[in-house]
C-alpha positions in Angstrom: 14.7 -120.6 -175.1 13.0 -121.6 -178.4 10.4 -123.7 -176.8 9.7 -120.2 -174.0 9.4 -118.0 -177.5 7.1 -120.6 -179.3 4.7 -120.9 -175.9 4.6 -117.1 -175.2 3.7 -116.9 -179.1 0.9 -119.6 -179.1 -0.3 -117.7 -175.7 -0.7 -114.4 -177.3 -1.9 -115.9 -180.8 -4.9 -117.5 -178.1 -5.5 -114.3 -176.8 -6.0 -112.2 -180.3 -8.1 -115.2 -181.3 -10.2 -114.6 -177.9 -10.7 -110.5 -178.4 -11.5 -111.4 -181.8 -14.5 -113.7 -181.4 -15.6 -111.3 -178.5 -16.0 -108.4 -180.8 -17.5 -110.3 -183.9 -20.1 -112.1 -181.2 -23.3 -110.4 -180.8 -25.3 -111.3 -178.0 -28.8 -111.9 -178.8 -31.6 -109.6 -177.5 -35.0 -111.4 -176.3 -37.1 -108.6 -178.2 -39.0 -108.3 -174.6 -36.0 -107.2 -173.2 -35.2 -104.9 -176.0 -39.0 -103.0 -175.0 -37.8 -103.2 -171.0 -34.4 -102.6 -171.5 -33.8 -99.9 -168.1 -30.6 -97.9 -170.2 -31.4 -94.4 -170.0 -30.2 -92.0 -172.5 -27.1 -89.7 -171.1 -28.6 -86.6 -169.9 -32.2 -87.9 -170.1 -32.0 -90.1 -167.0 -35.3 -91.3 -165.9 -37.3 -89.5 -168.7 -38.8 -93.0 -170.0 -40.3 -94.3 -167.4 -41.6 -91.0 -166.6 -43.3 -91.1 -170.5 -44.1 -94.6 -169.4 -46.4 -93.5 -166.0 -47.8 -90.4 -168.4 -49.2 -92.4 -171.2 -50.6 -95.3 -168.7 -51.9 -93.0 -166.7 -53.4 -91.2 -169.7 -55.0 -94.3 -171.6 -56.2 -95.7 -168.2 -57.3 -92.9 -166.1 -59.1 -94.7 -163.1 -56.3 -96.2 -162.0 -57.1 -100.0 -162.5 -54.2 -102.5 -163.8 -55.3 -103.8 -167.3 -55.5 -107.4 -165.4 -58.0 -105.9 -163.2 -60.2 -103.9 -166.3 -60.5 -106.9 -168.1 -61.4 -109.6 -165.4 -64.1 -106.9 -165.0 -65.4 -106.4 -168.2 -65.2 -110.2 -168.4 -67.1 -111.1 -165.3 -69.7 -108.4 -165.7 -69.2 -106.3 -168.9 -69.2 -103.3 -167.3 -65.6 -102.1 -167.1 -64.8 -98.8 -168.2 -61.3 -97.6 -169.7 -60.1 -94.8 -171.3 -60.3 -96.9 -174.5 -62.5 -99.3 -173.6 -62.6 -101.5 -177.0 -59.4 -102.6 -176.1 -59.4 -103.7 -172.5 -58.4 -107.3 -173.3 -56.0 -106.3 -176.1 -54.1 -104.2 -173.2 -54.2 -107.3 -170.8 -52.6 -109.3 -173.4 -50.2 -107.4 -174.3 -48.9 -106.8 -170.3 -48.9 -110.5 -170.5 -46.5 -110.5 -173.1 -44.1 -108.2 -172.0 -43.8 -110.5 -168.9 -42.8 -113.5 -170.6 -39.8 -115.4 -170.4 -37.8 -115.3 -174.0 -38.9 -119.0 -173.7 -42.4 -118.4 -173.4 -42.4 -115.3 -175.3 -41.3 -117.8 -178.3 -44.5 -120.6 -177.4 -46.4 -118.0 -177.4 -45.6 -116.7 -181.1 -45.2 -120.1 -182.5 -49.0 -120.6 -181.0 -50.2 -118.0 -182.8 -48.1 -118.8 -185.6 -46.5 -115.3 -186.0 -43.7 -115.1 -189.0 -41.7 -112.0 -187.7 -41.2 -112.8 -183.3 -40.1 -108.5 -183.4 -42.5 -107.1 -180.2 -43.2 -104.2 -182.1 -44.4 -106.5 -185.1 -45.8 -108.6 -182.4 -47.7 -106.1 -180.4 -49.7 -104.5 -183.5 -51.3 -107.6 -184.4 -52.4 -108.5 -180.9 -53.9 -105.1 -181.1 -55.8 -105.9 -184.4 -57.4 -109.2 -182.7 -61.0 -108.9 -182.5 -63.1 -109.7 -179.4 -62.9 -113.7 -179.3 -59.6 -114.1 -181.0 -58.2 -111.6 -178.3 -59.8 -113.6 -175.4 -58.5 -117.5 -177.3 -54.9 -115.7 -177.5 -55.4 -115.0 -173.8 -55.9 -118.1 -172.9 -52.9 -119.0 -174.7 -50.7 -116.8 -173.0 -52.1 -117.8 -169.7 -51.5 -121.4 -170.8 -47.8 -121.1 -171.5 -46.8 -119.2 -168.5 -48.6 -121.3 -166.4 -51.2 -118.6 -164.7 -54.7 -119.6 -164.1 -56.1 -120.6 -168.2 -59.0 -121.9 -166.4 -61.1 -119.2 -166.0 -64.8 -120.1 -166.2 -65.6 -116.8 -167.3 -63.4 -116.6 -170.0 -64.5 -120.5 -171.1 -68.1 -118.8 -171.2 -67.2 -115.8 -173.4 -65.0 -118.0 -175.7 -67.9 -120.7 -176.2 -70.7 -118.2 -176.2 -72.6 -118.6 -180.0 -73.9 -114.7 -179.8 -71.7 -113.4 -182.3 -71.7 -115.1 -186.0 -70.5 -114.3 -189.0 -71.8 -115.0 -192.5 -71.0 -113.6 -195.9 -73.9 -111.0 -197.2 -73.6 -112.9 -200.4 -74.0 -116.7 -199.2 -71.8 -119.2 -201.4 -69.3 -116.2 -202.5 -66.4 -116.3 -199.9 -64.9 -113.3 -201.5 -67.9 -111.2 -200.5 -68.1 -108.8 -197.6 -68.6 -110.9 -194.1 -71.4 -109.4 -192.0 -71.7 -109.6 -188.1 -74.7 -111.3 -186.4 -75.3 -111.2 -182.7 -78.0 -113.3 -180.8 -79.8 -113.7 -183.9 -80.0 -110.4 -186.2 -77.4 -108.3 -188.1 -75.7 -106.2 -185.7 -75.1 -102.9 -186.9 -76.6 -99.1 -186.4 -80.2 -100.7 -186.4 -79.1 -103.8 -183.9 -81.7 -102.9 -180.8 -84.6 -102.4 -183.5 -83.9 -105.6 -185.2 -83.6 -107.7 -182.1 -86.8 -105.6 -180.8 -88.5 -106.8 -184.5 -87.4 -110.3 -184.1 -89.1 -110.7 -180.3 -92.1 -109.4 -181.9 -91.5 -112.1 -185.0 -91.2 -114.9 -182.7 -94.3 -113.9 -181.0 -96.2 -114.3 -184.6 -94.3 -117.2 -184.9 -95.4 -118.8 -182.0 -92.1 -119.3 -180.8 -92.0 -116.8 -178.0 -95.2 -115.8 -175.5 -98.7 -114.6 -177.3 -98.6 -111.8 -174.1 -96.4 -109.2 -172.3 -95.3 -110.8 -168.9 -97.8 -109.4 -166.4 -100.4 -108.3 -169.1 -102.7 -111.5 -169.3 -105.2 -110.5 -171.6 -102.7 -108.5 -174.3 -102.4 -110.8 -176.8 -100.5 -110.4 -180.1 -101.4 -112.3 -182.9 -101.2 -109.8 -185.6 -98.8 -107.2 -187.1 -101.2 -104.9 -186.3 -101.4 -105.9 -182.6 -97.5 -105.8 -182.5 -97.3 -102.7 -183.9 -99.3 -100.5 -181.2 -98.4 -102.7 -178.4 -94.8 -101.5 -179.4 -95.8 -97.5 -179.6 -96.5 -97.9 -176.6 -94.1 -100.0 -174.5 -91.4 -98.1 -177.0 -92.3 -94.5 -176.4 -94.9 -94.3 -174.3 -96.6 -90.8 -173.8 -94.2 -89.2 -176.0 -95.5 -91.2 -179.0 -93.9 -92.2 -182.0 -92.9 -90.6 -184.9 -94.1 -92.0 -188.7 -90.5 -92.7 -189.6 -90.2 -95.3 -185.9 -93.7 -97.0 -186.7 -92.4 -97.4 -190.5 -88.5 -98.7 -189.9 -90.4 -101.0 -187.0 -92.9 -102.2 -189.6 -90.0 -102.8 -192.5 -88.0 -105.2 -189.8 -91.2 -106.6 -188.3 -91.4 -110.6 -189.6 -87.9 -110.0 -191.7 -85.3 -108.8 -188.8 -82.6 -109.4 -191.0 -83.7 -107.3 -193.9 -81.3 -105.1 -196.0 -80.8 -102.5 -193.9 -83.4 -99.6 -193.8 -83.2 -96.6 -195.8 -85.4 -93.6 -197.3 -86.3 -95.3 -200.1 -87.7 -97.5 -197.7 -90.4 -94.7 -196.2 -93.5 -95.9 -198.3 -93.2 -99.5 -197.1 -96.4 -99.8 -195.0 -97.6 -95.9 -195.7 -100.5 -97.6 -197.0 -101.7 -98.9 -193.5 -101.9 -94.9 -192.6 -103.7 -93.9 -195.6 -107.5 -93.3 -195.0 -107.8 -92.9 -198.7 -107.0 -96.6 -198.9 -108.5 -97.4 -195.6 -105.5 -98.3 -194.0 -106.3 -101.0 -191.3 -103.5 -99.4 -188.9 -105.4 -96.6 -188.3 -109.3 -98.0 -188.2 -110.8 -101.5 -187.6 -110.6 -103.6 -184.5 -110.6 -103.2 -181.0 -107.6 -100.8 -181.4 -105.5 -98.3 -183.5 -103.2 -95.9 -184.4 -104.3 -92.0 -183.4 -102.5 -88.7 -183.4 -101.9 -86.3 -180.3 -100.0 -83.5 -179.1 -97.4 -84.9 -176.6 -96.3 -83.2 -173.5 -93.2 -81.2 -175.0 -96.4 -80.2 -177.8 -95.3 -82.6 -180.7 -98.0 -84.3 -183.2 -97.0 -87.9 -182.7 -99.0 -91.3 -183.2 -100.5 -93.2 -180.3 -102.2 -96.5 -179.9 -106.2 -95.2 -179.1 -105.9 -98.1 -176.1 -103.6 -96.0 -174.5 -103.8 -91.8 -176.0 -105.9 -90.5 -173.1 -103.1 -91.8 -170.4 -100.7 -89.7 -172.4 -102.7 -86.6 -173.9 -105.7 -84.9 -173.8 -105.5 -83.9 -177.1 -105.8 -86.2 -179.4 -107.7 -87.3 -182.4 -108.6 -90.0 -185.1 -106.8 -90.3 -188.3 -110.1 -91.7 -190.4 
């Protein structure tokens, strides 16, 4: 009788002990799972995946999977989204949410994230910049075991286009500015790179004539300077202020960038005062005429009467 009371106690002793370690357990959440959790809120029954279609739909309008977008904008660099800076950020981040709690944890030890929340997580794979986004790709490919092999995305990764250096050299603490294929990338970018074709051509590290145009050589600033009126604007002509910002990044594409104090660099190579060799001399120079929409602009004298018949010398 003892012995039946002491097991049936020891039995329901085992039991308490059982419900208590099931209620002070807490079974740990993958942080993925927590983001695709399917639970819907009482009452509100499929109201998040219908917020999920609207705001998918809404950010990527043509109908293209993120996958799709950036193996586009990869192989050609012409996809188009509704935000279309962040075409590879999005593709990341799908891969993401479609990892494993295993791989989801490679992954953030790769890129050596502190705080594995997906929330935490997700904003900084939306503040990686162009290559970083693409190496953390490539990552994430890696680990869940998809094609990391991509020649297109080894191309992008290895391509040297984009540099960095810091605007004051030998000061790490200065402002870092953004090169790409040669010249300071910024509001000015397709004038500098224009000024630095024209620089290599005085340089003698590019061809002394247009392709096509045997006969056109450029061996002065001068001769650069019309030859790009024309090819640049044609029978509109140029304005003072194009000829001028051309002039300032002409031999020094990498210059400070150009502003109004800038407007008398070169001015005098227009004055006839001071003879100004851009507008007399040689076997060509600048003019004014009255363009077709009946605008005084600046033409090369080679080239005026195929744009204007109204047109005169400066000097």
């Amino acid at each position: 009788m003892q012995r039946d009371q002491a097991h049936t106690q020891n039995e329901l002793l085992k039991r308490i002990a059982v419900a208590l370690e099931k209620s002070n357990k807490k079974e740990a959440i993958h942080p993925v799972d927590k983001l695709q959790g399917g639970d819907d809120i009482p009452g509100f029954e499929g109201t998040k995946d219908a917020l999920d279609n609207l705001t998918s739909d809404f950010h990527n309008y043509l109908g293209t999977s993120n996958k799709e977008l950036h193996e586009l904008k990869l192989h050609t660099d012409e996809g188009q989204s509704c935000d279309d800076d962040h075409v590879h950020n999005d593709y990341l981040n799908d891969l993401v949410q479609e990892m494993t709690k295993e791989q989801y944890i490679a992954f953030c030890q790769e890129m050596s994230y502190v705080n594995y929340d997906l929330k935490v997580v997700q904003h900084s794979l939306y503040e990686l910049e162009y290559e970083e986004c693409l190496g953390a790709i490539k990552q994430a490919l890696a680990i869940i075991g998809d094609n990391a092999d991509d020649p297109n995305l080894e191309v992008q990764l290895n391509q040297d286009e984009y540099t960095y250096e810091h605007d004051e050299p030998g000061n790490e603490y200065s402002s870092l500015v953004e090169y790409h294929c040669g010249v300071i990338n910024d509001s000015d970018f397709n004038l500098r790179k224009t000024a630095k074709m024209y620089t290599d051509i005085l340089n003698g590290t590019h061809a002394t004539y247009r392709d096509g145009d045997e006969g056109v050589y450029l061996r002065t600033k001068k001769d650069c300077i019309l030859d790009y009126v024309t090819n640049e604007f044609g029978i509109l002509g140029a304005r003072y202020t194009d000829i001028i910002k051309f002039a300032y990044y002409l031999g020094c594409p990498n210059a400070p960038k150009y502003s109004n104090a800038n407007r008398g660099y070169y001015s005098c190579a227009f004055s006839s005062r001071m003879n100004g060799h851009l507008i007399q001399g040689g076997k060509d120079c600048l003019v004014k005429g009255i363009n077709n929409e009946g605008d005084e602009r600046y033409f090369a004298l080679s080239f005026v009467e195929s744009a204007t018949n109204y047109w005169k010398r400066i000097s």
